[in-house]
C-alpha positions as CSV (number, residue, x, y, z in Angstrom):
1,X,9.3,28.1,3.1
2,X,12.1,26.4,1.9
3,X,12.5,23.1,0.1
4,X,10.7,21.7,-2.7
5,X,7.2,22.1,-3.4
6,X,5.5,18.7,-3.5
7,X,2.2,17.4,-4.4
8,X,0.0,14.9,-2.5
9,X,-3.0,13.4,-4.6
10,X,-5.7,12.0,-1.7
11,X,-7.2,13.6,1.3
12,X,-7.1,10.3,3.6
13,X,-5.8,9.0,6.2
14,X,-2.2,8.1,3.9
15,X,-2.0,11.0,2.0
16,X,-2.7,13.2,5.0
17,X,0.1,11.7,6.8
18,X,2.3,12.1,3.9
19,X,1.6,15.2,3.7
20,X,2.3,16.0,7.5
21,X,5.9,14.4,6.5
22,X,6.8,16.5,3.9
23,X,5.6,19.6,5.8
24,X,7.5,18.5,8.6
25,X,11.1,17.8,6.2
26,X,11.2,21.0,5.3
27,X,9.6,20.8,1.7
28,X,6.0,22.4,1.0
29,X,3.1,19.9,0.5
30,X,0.3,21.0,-1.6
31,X,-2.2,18.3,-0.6
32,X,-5.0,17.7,-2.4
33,X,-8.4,15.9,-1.1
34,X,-11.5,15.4,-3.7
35,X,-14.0,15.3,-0.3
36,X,-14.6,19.0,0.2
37,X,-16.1,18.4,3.5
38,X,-12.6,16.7,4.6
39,X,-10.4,19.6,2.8
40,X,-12.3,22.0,5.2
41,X,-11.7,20.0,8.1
42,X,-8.2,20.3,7.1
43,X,-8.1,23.9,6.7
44,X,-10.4,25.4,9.5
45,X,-10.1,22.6,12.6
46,X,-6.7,21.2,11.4
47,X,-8.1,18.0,12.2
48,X,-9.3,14.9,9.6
49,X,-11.8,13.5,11.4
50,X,-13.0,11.1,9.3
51,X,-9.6,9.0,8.5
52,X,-7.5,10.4,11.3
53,X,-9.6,11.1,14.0
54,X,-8.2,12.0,17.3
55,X,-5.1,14.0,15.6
56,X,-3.9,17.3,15.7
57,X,-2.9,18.6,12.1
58,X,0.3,21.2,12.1
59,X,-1.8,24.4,11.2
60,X,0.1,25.3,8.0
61,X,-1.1,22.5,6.9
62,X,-3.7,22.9,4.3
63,X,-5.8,21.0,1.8
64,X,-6.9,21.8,-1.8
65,X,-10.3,20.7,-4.3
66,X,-8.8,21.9,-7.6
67,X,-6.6,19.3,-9.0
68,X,-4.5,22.2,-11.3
69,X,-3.8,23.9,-7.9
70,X,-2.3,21.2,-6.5
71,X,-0.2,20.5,-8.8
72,X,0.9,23.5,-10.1
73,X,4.8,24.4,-9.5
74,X,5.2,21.0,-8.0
75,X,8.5,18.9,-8.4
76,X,7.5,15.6,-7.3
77,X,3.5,14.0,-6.8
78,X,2.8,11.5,-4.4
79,X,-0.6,9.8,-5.7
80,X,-2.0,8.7,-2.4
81,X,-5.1,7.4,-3.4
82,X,-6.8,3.8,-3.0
83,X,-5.0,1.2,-5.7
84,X,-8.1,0.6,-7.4
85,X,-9.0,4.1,-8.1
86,X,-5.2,5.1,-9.5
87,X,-6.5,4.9,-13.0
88,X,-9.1,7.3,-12.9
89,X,-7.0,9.7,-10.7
90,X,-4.2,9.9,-13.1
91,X,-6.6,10.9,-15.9
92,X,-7.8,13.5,-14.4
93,X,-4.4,14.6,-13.0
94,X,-3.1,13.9,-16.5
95,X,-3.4,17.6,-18.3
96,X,-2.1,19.3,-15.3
97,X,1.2,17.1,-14.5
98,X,4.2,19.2,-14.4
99,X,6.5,17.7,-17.7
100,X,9.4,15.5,-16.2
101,X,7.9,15.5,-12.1
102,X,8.8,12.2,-10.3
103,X,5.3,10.6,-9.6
104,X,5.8,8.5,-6.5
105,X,2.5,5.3,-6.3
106,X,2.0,5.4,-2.3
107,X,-0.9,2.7,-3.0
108,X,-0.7,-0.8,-2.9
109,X,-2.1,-3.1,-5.1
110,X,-2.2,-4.6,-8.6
111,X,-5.2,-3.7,-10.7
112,X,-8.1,-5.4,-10.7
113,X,-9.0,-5.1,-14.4
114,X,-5.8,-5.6,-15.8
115,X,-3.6,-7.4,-13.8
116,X,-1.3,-4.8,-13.7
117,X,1.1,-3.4,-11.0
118,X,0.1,0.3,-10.3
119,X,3.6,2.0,-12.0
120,X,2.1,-0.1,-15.0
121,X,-1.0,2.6,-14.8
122,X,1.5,5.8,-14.3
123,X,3.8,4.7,-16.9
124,X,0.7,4.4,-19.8
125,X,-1.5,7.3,-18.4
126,X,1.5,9.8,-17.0
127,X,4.6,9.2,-19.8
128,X,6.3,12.2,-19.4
129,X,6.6,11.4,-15.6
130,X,8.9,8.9,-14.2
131,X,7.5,6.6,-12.0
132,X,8.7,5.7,-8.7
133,X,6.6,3.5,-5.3
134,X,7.0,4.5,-1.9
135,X,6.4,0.9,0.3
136,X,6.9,-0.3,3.7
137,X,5.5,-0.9,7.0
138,X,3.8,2.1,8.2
139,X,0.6,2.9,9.6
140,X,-0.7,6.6,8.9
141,X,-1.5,7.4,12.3
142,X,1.7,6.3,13.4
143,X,3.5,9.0,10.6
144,X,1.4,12.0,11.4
145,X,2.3,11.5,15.1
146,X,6.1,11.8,14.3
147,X,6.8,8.2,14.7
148,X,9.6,6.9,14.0
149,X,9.2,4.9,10.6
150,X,11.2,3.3,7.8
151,X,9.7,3.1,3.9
152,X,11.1,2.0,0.8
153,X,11.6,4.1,-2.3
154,X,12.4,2.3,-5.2
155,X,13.2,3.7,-9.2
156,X,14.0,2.1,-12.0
157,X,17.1,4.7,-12.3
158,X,18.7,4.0,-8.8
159,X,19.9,7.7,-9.0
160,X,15.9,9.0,-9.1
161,X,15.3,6.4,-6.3
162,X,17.9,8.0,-4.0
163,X,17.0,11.6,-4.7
164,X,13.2,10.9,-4.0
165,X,14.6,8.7,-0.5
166,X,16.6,12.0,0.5
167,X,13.6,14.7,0.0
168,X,11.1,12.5,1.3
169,X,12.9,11.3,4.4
170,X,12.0,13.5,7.4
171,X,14.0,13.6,11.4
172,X,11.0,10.7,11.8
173,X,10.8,8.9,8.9
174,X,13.2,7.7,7.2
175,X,13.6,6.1,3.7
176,X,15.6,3.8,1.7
177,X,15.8,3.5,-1.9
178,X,16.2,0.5,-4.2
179,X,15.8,0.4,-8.3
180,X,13.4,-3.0,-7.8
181,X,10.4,-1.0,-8.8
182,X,9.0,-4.8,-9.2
183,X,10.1,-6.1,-5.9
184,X,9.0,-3.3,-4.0
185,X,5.3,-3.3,-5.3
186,X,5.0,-7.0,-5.3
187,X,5.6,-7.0,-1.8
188,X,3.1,-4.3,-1.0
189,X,0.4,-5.6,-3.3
190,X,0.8,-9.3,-1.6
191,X,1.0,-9.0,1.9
192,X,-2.4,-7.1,2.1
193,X,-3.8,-10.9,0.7
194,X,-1.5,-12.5,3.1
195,X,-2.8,-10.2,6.1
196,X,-6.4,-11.2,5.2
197,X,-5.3,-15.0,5.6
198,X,-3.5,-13.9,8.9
199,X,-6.8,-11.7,10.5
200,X,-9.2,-14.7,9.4
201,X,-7.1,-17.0,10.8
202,X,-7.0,-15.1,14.0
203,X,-10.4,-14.2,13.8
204,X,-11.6,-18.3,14.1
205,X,-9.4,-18.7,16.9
206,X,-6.8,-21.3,15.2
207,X,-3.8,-20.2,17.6
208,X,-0.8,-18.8,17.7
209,X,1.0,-21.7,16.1
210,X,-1.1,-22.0,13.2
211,X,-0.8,-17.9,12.9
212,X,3.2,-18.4,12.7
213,X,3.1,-21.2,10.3
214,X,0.6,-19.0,8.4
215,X,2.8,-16.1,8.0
216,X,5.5,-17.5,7.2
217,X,4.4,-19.9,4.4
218,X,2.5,-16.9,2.8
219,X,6.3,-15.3,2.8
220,X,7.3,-17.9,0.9
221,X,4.7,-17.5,-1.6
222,X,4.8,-13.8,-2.0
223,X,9.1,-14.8,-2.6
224,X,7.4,-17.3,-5.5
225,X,5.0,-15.0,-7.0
226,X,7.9,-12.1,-6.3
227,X,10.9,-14.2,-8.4
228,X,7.7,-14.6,-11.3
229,X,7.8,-11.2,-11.6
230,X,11.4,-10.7,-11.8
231,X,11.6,-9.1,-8.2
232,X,14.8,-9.4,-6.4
233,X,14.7,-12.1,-3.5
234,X,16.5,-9.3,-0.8
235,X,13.9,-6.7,-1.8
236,X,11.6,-9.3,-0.5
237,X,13.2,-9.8,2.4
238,X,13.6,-5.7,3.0
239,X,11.2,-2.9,4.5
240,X,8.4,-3.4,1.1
241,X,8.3,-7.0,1.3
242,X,9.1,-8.8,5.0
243,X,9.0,-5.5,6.9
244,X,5.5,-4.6,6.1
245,X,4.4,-8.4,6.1
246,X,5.4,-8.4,9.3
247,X,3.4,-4.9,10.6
248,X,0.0,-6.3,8.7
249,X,-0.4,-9.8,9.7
250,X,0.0,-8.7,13.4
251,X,-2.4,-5.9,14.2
252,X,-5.9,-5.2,14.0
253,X,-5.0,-1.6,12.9
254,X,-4.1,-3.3,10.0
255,X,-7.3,-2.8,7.4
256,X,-6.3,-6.1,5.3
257,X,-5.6,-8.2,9.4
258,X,-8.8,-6.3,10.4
259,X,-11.2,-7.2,7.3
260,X,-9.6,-11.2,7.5
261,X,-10.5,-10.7,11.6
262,X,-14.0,-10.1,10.9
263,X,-14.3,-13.1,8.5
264,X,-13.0,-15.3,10.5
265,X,-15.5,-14.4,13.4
266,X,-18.3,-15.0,11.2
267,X,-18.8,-11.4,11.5
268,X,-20.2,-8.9,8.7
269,X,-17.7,-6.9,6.7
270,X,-20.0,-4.5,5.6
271,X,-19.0,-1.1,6.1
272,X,-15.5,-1.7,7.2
273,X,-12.6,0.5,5.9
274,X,-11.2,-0.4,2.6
275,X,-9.0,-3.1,2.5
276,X,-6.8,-3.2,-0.7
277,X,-6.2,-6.6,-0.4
278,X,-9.5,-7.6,-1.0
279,X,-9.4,-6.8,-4.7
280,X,-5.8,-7.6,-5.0
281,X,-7.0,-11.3,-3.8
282,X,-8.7,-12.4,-6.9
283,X,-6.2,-11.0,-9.4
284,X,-3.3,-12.5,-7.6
285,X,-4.9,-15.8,-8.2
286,X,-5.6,-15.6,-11.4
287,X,-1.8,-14.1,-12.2
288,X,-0.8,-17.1,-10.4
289,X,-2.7,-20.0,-11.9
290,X,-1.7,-18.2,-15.3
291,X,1.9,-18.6,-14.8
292,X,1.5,-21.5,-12.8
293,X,2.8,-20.7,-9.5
294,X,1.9,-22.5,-7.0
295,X,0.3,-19.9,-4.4
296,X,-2.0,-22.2,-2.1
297,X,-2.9,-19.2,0.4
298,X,-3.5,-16.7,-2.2
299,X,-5.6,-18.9,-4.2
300,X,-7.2,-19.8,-0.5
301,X,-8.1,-16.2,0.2
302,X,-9.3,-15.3,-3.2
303,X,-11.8,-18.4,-2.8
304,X,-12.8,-17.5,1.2
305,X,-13.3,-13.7,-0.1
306,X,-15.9,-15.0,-3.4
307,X,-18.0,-16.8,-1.0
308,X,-16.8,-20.4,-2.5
309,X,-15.6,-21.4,0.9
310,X,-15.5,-21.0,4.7
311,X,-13.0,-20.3,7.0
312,X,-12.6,-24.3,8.0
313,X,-12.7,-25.3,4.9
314,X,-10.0,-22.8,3.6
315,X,-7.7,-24.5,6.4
316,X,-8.8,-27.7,5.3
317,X,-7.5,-27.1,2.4
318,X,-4.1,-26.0,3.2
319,X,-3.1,-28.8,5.6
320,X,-4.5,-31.9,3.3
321,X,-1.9,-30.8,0.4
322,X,0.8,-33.2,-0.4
323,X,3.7,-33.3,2.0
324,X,7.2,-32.3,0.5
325,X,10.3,-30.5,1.5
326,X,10.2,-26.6,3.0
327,X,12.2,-25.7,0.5
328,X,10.2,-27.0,-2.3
């Protein structure tokens, strides 16, 4: 085969997909899932059934349970793994990095613990790695059909950025690249928070209005919270930030619109797919009041997901703040 031969850390539904993609741009994936049972899935009925179900995986496709397998040979890693869980994965990854291999965070999230984005973790566990985020609005099942998609991949060095966008962009998805490592993960981590607002708010029934109004005030604040960080206001507006804001506060196949959904009905969350935005919530919050950024809607979500309020009251909330100007 020719191409490159990449790595892709996480047998679900994202890393799966990626995995598909880089199969399917020529390279050679070497994907690696720590659930046995869903590696063998992969490599005897071509299928993941648990995270994918209902999708035929290209049969040269195959999945691996060593971590020094994986990885070995490998010019770029794509850690594909749940946000919260980056830390531990790039520990054990760690001792069997290839020296001087791009790794690429296709999470989203900030860290729960620390407060930090998820390069933050790559660049203190994986030094001798340059760290890169892949970002936009794309739904797994919607990449391993051959879909067409567009992504963000964003560098610190804009020449990294567009070498990683070229090997990684496929005849179906395609990818820019950017050297807002900041802006690009900002936006990812905040609209998962923002889609919870948008799925409970849908969930009790407020309206379409309300939904619109909803949306687009929590842009503004992920464009506050963004400029905090030092984040670029047209990354915001791109693929990472507006793009994928756009995809998750609109669709129940969203995890973050679908968890929000389910409060709103009054229903039980229990057992629902992970939604990253759930622990990204609280975090946000507290980043926010720290810096003093006013961040309503986060602070709203992080409140509605502790328990402290309801779903009226939330709303309540929001529309008996002072009135001022839009662009305020």
């Amino acid at each position: 085969m020719s191409g490159e031969r990449i790595a892709v850390l996480g047998g679900g539904a994202w890393g799966t997909a990626l995995a598909l993609a880089t199969l399917h741009g020529g390279n050679e994936p070497r994907l690696w899932a720590r659930d046995r049972h869903t590696a063998d899935a992969i490599n005897r009925l071509h299928e993941n059934p648990r995270y994918l179900p209902g999708i035929r995986l290209d049969e040269a496709l195959t999945a691996k349970t060593e971590l020094a397998v994986a990885l070995a040979g490998t010019s770029c890693v794509l850690l594909a793994t749940p946000a919260q869980t980056l830390r531990a994965l790039c520990r054990e990854a760690a001792p069997h990095m290839p020296a001087g291999a791009p790794a690429v965070v296709c999470a989203k999230g900030i860290e729960a613990t620390t407060g930090l984005l998820l390069s933050g973790i790559v660049e203190e566990l994986l030094p001798q790695n340059p760290v890169a985020a892949l970002s936009g609005p794309s739904f797994a099942a919607d990449v391993s059909r051959g879909l067409p998609t567009a992504v963000t991949v964003a560098a610190r060095d804009e020449a990294l950025a567009a070498h990683l966008a070229a090997l990684l962009s496929t005849p179906h998805l395609r990818c820019y690249s950017t050297d807002d490592l900041t802006g690009v993960e900002i936006g990812g981590a905040l609209k998962n928070v923002m889609a919870i607002a948008a799925g409970a708010a849908a969930g009790a029934e407020l309206g379409a209005s309300a939904q619109a109004a909803l949306v687009t005030r929590g842009f503004v604040e992920l464009r506050r919270i963004g400029a905090a960080f030092g984040a670029r206001p047209e990354t915001l507006m791109g693929l990472s930030g507006l793009g994928d804001l756009i995809l998750s506060c609109g669709s129940s196949r969203s995890r973050n619109f679908a968890y929000g959904l389910a409060l709103g009905r009054g229903e039980s969350v229990e057992g629902l797919p992970l939604a990253e935005g759930v622990a990204t919530a609280k975090i946000a919050a507290e980043l926010a009041r720290k810096r003093a950024i006013d961040a309503p809607i986060v602070q709203a979500v992080a409140a509605l997901l502790a328990g402290r309020i309801k779903v009226p009251e939330a709303v309540e909330s929001l529309l008996s703040r002072p009135l001022k100007s839009e662009d305020a």
